[in-house]
N, C-alpha and C positions, 0 to 999 in steps of 0.2 A: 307424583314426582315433581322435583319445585327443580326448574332450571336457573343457570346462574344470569345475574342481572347484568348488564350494561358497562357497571364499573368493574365487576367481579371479573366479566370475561377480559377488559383491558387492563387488570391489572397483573393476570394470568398471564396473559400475554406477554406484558413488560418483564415479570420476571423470567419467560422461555428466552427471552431476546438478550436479556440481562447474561446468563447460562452460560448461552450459546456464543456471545462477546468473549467469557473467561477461556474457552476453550478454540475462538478463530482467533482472536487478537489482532481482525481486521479495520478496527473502528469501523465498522458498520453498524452492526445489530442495537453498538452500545444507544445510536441514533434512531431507532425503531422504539429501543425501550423509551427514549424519552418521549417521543411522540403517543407511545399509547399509554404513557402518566400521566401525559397529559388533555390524553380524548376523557381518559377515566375519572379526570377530577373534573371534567367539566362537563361529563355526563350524570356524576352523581351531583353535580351542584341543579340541574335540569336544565342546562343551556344548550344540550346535544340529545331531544326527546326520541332524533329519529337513526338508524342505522346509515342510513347515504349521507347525515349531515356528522355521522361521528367518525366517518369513513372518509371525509373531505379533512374532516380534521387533524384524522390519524397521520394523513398524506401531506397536509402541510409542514403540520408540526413536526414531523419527523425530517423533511426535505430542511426546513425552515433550519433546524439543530445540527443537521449534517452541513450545509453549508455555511455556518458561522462559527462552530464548534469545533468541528476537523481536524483544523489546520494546530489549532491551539494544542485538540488530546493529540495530536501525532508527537508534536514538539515538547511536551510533558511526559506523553506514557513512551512515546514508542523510541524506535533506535533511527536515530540522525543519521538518514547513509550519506548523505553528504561529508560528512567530516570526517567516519571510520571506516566508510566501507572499502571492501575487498587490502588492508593494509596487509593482510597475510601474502597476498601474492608479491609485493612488492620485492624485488631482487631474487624470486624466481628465476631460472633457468627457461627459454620460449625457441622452440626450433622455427627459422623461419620459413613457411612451405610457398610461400609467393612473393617474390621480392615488393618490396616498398620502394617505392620510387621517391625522390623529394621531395616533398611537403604533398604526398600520398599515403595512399592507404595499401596497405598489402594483406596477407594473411600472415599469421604464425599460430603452432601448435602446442596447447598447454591441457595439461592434465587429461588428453586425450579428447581433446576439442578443438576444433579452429577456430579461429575471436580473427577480429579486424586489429590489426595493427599499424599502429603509425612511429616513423620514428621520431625521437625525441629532438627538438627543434627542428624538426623537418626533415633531417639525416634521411639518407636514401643507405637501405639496407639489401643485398645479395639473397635469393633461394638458398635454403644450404644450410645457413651461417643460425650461429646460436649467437643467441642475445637473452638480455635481462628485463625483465618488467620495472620500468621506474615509476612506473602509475597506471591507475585504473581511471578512466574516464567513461562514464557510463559502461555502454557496452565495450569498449573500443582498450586495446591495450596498447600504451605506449610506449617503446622498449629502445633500449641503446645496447 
C-alpha cells in the first residue's frame, strides 16, 4: 500500500480548505489554503524534507497571507457593512422602554429586542414614547 507524499497530502489539504471557504465565506480557510500551496510547492521542490519544518511553514505562510491579504478579499469579495448596513431598519417604528436621557443612552424595543438607543443629536427621549430609527451605529440605534 503506497501512502500519499508530502506534496500530495498539502495539496489535499488546500483543496478541503479551498471547499470549505465556498460554503463559510469567512475568509479564513481561503488563508490555510494558501499556506498549504505553499508548504506543498516547497516541499516538492525539497526545501521542507522534514514534517516540523513543513508544519512551521504551513503556520507562517498561512498567518503570513491572512494578515496582508484580508483586508484587501474582505473589500473585494465580501459585503462593506460600513456603508450598507442594517439600511432596512432605517424609519422603522422603536418603542422606547428606558428613557434616553441627553446626550445618553437609553433602551428601545425593536423586532422584539432591546438595542441601546441614543437620541439623535443628543435629544433626550420619554419611556413610553414611540420613535424612529434614523441610523444604525454599530450596535447602538439612534432614533428621533
Amino acid at each position: 500500500m503506497e501512502y500519499l507524499s508530502s506534496p500530495q497530502f498539502w495539496i489535499i489539504l488546500a483543496a478541503v480548505a479551498l471547499i470549505l471557504e465556498l460554503f463559510s465565506l469567512a475568509f479564513f480557510a481561503m488563508f490555510l489554503s494558501i499556506g498549504a500551496l505553499i508548504t506543498a510547492g516547497l516541499a516538492w521542490m525539497g526545501w521542507l524534507p522534514g514534517l516540523p519544518a513543513q508544519l512551521l511553514c504551513f503556520g507562517l505562510s498561512s498567518l503570513l497571507s491572512l494578515v496582508v491579504f484580508r483586508k484587501y478579499a474582505q473589500q473585494y469579495f465580501g459585503n462593506n457593512e460600513k456603508s450598507g448596513s442594517y439600511k432596512e431598519f432605517i424609519g422603522d417604528p422603536v418603542q422606547i422602554t428606558v428613557a434616553i436621557p441627553a446626550n445618553g443612552e437609553g433602551k428601545a424595543s425593536y423586532r422584539g429586542s432591546e438595542w441601546i438607543a441614543i437620541g439623535l443629536q443628543g435629544a433626550a427621549l420619554e419611556a413610553g414614547r414611540t420613535a424612529h430609527i434614523k441610523q444604525v451605529d454599530g450596535i447602538k440605534l439612534v432614533v428621533q
